[in-house]
N, C-alpha and C positions, 0 to 999 in steps of 0.2 A: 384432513384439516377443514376443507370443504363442509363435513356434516358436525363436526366439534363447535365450530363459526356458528351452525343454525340452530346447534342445542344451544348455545352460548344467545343467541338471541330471544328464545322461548325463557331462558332464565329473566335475560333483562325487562322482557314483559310481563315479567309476574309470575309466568306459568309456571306450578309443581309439576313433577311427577304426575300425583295421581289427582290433579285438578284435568288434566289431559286423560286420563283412564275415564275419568266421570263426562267430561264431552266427546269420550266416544272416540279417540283421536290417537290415544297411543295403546298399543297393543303389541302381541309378539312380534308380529309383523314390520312395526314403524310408524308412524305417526303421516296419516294420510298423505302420502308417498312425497312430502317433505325428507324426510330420514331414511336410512338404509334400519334396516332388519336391527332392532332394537337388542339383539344378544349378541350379535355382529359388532354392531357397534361399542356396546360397555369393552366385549373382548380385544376390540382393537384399543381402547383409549387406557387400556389399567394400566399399562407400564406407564413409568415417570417417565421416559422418553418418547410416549406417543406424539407428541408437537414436534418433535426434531430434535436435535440438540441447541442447547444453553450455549451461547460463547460462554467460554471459560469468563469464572469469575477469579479476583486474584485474591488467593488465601492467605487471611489475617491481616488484614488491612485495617481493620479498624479493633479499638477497643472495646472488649466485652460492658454491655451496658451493665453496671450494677444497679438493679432496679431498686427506687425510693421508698421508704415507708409512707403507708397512706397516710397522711398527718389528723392529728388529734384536734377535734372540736370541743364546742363548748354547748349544751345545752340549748344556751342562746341563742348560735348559729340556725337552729333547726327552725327554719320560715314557710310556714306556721309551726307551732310548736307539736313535738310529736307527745301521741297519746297511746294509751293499752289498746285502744276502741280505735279502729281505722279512719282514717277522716273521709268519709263520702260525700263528704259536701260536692257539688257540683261547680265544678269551673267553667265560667262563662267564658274563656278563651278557647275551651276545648269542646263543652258539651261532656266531658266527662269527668267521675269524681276527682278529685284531686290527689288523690290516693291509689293505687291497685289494690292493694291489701281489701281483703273481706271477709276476713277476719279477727276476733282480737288474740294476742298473742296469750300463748297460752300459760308461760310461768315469768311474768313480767313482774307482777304483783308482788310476788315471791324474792324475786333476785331484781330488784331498781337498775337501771344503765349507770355504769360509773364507768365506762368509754364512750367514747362518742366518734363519729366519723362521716364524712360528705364526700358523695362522689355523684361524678357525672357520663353517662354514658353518651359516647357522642366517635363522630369522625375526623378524623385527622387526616385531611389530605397530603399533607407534607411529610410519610414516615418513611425515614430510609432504611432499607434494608442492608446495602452494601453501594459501594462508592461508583461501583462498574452497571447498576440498574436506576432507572427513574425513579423519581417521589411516586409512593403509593399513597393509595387511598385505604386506612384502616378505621377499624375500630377500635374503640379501649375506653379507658376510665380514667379522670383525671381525679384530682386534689378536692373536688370540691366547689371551684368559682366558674360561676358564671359566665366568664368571658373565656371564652375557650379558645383565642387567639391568643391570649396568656397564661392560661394554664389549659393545657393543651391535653388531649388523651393522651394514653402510650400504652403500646400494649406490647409483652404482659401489662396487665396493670400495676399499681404500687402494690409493695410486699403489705400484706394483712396481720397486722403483729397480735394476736391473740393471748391475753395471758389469764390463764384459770384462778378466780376468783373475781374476777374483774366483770360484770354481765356488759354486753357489747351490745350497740346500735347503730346501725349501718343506715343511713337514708341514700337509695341512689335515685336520681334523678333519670329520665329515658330520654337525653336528646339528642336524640339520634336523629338521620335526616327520613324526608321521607321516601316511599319504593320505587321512585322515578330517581330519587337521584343517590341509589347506594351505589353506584359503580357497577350495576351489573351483578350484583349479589347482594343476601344480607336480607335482613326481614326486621322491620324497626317493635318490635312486639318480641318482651323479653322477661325471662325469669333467672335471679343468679340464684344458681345452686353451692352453697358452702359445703364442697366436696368431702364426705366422713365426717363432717362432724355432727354429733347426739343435736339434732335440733327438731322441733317441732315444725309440724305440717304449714304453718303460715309463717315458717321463715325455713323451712329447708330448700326451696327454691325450683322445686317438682316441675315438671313440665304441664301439669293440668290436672284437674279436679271433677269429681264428678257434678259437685257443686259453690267448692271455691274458685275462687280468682288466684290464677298461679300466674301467667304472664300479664304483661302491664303496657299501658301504649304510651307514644310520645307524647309527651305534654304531660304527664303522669308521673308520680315517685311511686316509690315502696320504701316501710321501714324495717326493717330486717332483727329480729331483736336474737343473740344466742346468748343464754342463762352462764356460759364458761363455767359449766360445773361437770364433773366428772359422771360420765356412766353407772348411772347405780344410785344418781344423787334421790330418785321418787320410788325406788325397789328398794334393792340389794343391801344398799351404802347409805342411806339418810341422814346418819349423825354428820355433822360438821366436825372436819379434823383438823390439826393443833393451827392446819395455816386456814382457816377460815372456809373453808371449800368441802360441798359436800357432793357426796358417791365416792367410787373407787377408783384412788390415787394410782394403780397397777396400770389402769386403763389411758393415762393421760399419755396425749395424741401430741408430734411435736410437729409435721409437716402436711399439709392439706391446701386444698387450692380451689378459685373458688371461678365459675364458667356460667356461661344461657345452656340454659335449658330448655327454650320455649319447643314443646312438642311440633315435629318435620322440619323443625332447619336449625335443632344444634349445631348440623356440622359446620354446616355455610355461617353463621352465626359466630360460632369460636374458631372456625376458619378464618374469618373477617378479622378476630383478634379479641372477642370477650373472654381473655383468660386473663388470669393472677394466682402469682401464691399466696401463703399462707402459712403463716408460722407462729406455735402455740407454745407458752414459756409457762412454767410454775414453779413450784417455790424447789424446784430441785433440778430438773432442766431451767436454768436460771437465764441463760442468754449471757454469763459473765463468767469469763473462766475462772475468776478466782473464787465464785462460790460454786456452792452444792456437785453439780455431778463433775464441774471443771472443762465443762466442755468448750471449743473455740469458741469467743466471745461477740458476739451477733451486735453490729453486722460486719464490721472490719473484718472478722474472720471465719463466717457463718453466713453463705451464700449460697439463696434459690436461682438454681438453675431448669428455664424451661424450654424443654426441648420439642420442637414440632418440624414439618416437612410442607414446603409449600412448592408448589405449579406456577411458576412463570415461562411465559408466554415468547417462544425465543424471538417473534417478530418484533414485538413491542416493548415486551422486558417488564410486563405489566401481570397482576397478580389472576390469576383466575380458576375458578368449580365450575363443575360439573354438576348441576343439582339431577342430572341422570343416570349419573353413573352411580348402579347398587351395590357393588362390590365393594369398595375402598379407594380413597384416594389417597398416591402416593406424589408428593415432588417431586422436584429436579433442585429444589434450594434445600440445604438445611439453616434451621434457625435456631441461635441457642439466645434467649432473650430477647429475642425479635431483630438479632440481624447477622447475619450470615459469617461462618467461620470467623470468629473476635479473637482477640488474643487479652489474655489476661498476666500482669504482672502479679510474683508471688514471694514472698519472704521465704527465707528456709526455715521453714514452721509447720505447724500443723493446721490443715484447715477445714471445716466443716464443708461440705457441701449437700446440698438438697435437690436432688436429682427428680426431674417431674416430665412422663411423657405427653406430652397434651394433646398429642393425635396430629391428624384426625383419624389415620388408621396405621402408623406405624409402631414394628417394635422395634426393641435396640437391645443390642447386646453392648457395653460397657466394656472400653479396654483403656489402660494407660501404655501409650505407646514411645519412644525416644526415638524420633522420626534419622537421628544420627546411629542409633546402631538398634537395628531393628530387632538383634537376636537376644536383648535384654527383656525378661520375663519380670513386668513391674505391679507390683501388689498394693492393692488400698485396704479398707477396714468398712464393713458395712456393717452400722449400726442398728438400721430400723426396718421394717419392711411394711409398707404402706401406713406410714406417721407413727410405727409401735417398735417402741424397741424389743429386741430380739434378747434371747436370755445373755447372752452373750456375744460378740461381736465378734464376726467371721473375718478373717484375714481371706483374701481371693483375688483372681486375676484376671474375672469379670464379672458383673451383674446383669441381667437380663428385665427389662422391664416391659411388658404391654401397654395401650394405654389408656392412662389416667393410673396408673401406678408408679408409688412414689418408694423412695429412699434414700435415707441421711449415709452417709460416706464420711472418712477422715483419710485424707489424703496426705499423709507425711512427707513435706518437700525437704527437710533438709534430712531426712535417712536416704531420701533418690538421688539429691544430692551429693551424701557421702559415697553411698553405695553402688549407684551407678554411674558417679560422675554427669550426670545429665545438665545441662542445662536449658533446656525447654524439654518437653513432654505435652505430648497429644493425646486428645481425650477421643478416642475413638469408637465407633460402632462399626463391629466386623459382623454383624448379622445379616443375612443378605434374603431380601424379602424383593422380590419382582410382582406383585400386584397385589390389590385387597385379599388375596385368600389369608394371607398370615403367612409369616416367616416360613421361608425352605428350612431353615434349622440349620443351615451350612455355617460355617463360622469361618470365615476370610483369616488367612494371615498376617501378619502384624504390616502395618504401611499401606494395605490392600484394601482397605475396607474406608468408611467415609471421615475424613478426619473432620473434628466436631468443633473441639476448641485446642485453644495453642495455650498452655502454660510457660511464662516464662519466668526462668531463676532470678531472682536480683539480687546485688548484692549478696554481705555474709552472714556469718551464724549471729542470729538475735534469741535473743531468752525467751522461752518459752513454755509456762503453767500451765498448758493445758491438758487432759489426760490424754494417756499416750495408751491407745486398744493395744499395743502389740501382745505384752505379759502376759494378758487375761484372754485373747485370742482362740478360738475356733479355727483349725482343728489343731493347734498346737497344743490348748487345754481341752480336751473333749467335752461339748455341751452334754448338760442334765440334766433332764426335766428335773423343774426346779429349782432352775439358778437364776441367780438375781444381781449380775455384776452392775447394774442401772436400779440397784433397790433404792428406796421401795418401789419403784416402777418396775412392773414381772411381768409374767404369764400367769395369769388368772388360772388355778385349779380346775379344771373342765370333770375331774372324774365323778362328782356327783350330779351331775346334769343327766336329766331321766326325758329323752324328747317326749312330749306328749303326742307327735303324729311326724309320719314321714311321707313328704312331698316330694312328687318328681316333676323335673320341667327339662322339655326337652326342646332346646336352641337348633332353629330345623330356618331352609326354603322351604318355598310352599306357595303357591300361588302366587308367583312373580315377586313375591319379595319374602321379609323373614320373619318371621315364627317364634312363636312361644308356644308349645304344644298345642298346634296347628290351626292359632289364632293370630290377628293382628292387631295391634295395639288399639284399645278404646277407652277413647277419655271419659266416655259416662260408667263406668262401672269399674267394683272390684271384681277383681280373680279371685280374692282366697280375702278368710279375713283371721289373722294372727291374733295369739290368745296372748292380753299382756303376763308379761311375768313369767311365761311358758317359753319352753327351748321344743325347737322344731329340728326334725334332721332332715337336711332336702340334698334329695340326689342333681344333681346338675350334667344333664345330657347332651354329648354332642355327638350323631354318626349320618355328619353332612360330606363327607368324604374330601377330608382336608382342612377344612375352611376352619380359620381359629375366631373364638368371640371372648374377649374381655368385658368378663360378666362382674356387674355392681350392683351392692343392694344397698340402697338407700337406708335413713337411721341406724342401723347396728351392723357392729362387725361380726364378722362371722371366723370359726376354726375349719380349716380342712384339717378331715380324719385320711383323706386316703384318695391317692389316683389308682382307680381301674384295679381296687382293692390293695395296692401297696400304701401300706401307712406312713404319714409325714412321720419324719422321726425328729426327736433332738439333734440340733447343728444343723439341720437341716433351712435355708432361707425364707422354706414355708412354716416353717414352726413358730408359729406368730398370731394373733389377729389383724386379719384383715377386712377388707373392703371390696377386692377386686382379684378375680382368680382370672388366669388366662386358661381356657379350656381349647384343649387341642380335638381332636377324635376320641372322645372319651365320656368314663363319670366318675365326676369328682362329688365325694360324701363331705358334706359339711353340718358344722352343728350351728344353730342361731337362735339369739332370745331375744325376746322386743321385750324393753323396759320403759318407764318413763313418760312417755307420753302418746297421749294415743292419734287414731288421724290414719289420712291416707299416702303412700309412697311406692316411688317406681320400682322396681327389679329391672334390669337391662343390660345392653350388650351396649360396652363402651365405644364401640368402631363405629362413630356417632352415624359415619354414613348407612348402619345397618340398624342402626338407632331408630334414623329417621325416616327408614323405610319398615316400621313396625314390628323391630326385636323386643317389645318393649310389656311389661303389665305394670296396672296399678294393683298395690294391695290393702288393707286396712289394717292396723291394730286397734281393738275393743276389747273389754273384760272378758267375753268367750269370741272362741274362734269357732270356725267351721270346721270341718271333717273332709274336707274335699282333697283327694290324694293325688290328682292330675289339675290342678285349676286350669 
């Protein structure tokens, strides 16, 4: 406890990691005989119980927060008015532009904003997590005003409703406080990253540039511009289709979320609380169950769920990181929408749900549990696997996610109702994970494992139009390559994609912290520079003896061909495009095409805390690429 207290002190004074490696002061050794033996120490603190134990919190006490939509602006709200061309004018309040942005957006011209939106990044001393710990001190994003004793952060943030066709503009604000008074964490210099979705280099939200401006300081906005048009809209897809929207309609993304980035303290950063979802509608995933695909009607019955794991302090009851610990950090709370074990009341109906791991180094294994009779074996429907629908929808009796990987669910309460008689049901994670390495892979028995949220029955049978996955079901109807039960939304054809080069990267330790084939992350430079319009097949390496990394590539999604040369097959959960693979002891073969637009963007390991101890490259896309087969 003793040496936790004085890492926890060198946090509150500023000090990083490797600001202390540069004076000389921490080494394997310990930090001039301040701290015990620096590998000693990370191994004593990884478990969630290295503080002691938590007094019991009391389960389901409170109701599940259903988070708000960000509300809609007008043009005219945006003071000063926003332009293509970044405003750099200089503010005399601050000494600096008035703007972050430093560049101009690069398909604005093209696709005008016809959304608009305000928010403000800032702290909320007053957020409760559960009824049995103190008001903390978080971060998050508010509504937009000003006054932020009335419209208050909250984090997650508000739901990001994105709908294709629509080009979207996002002004956030950075007032956050400054690094004396974040609570002992937190770093007020920030970049939001809009998690998968196609967007260009001065609004994807990158951690650093080798020559733009990617984080932004207090007193400072950013405007954020994303074109809502489909993958393929400046390649592949260019005509405009019957709903107005161009690229390829196969590719439209329904679930994504949006985090800081600012390069060495993601994790402290979206640990503090800069998350939100995200959720993407178009003329076929409608958000209305009585039109196009039918699906639960958002938001009454189409609900982002964000799930994270936080560290409180069993003296105080008070939130806190580790910015030394390089493993992973795991809790002792769980949080599903920012406050501990909720209990949500449910109709017997069908209902969407949008499942999101937000870290900062947990996985989950997904179970629905009937905490009254344990030996019931109870099934949901998983639609999408990281925002893409699957050719068809798995019937299963858990999902697995890493994190920053997401996926849609259809949870049928009144078939569990009929069929099991249940009347409440627990949303449970039986994956059992004891420190930053990544899950043991053990899977706990039903009541055994962490109960998450409490569903409860209400009331009787109500009407209900929304489509029902069972009929059309995996593995009841065997998937095909080729199906298209969510047409026209598919699996995009991969077999005439011809890689023009094969890259390897191999996710390593290495000199006190982590690696990208045996380098550490640097913000002046590219690693590799991608050919637009060209599919690349890049091996993805990991033989660090155990340790899992949930690896993300920024701008495009990518296909896994194959673990450790067995191929993804049909019905398979990975049969999909994705965004983020979780790589165990292995190499996983993937195929990837940059389209659209060009610029620089990270590759990285999602377990922010090995993020931000340099798992991390920038890359470029330009009309030709390099030849470089190890960057």
């Amino acid at each position: 406890m003793r040496a936790f207290d004085e890492r926890l002190e060198l946090v509150k004074a500023g000090l990083t990691r490797r600001e202390l490696v540069g004076m000389g002061l921490l080494t394997g050794g310990g930090v001039g005989g301040l701290l015990v033996a620096e590998k000693g120490l990370a191994r004593d603190l990884r478990r969630p119980d290295a503080l002691g134990p938590l007094p019991p919190l009391e389960p389901f006490a409170w109701p599940l927060t259903v988070l708000p939509e960000l509300e809609d602006k007008k043009p005219s709200d945006f003071t000063p008015p926003s332009t293509n061309v970044p405003n750099r004018q200089i503010n005399s309040m601050t000494g600096l532009p008035y703007e972050g942005r430093s560049e101009p957006h690069q398909s604005r011209e093209i696709f005008p904003p016809q959304a608009f939106h305000i928010t403000r990044m800032a702290a909320n001393p007053g957020a409760m997590v559960h009824p049995d710990l103190p008001p903390q001190t978080v971060w998050g994003f508010n509504q937009g005003g000003e006054d932020l004793a009335r419209d208050r952060p909250m984090s997650p943030g508000p739901v990001l409703v994105l709908r294709y066709g629509s080009p979207m503009l996002i002004r956030r604000y950075n007032a956050l406080p400054p690094p004396e008074e974040n609570g002992g964490f937190g770093v007020p210099e920030v970049t939001t990253h809009l998690h998968n979705f196609h967007s260009a280099p001065d609004s994807d939200g990158g951690p650093c540039d080798p020559v733009q401006q990617r984080f932004f300081y207090r007193g400072q906005y950013y405007d954020y511009f994303h074109n809502a048009q489909f993958a393929g809209w400046n390649s592949t897809h260019p005509e405009v289709d019957a709903d107005g929207v161009r690229g390829n309609v196969q590719e439209a993304l329904t679930f994504l979320w949006y985090h800081d980035h600012r390069v060495d303290h993601t994790a402290e950063n979206t640990y503090k609380g800069l998350v939100g979802p995200c959720v993407a509608f178009n003329a076929h995933d409608t958000g209305d169950e009585s039109t196009g695909l039918h699906l639960p009607s958002f938001p009454e019955f189409d609900i982002p769920l964000v799930f994270g794991d936080r560290l409180f302090d069993p003296r105080t009851g008070q939130l806190v990181f580790d910015t030394f610990n390089t493993d992973g950090i795991l809790g002792n709370v769980f949080l599903v929408n920012g406050t501990s074990q909720p209990y949500f009341e449910v109709q017997k109906r069908r209902y969407r749900f949008r499942l999101l791991d937000a870290g900062p180094s947990r996985s989950f294994a997904f179970f629905l549990t009937n905490p009254d009779d344990l030996s019931q074996r109870i099934p949901f429907f998983v639609l999408t696997n990281d925002g893409n629908f699957l050719p068809r929808p798995i019937q299963t009796l858990s999902y697995r996610v890493g994190v920053a990987e997401r996926t849609d669910v259809i949870i049928d309460f009144a078939k569990i109702a009929h069929r099991f008689g249940a009347k409440r049901i627990r949303l449970e994670n039986r994956l059992v994970q004891v420190d930053g390495r990544g899950p043991t892979g053990r899977i706990l028995g039903a009541g055994q494992g962490d109960a998450l949220l409490e569903f409860r029955l209400v009331g009787g049978a109500v009407d209900d139009g929304s489509f029902d996955p069972e009929p059309v079901s995996s593995p009841g109807i065997p998937t095909r390559a080729g199906d298209g039960v969510f047409g026209p939304i598919s699996l995009p054809d991969i077999a005439d994609l011809t890689p023009r080069i094969t890259r390897t990267f191999r996710f390593e330790r290495g000199n006190g912290g982590w690696q990208v084939n045996g380098e550490f992350m640097d913000c002046t430079r590219f690693r590799l520079t991608a050919q637009m319009n060209e599919a690349e097949r890049w091996i993805i390496r990991n033989k660090s003896g155990g340790w899992v990394h949930p690896i993300h590539v920024h701008l495009e999604e990518f296909r896994i061909l194959n673990r450790n040369g067995v191929p993804v097959r049909p019905g398979d959960f990975e049969f999909a495009r994705k965004d983020v693979m979780q790589l165990g002891d292995e190499d996983i073969e993937i195929l990837i095409r940059f389209r659209d637009m060009k610029g620089g963007f990270p590759l990285h390991c999602h377990n922010t805390v090995h993020e931000d101890h340099q798992m991390m490259l920038l890359y470029d896309v330009q009309d030709v690429g390099d030849d470089k087969t190890t960057p």
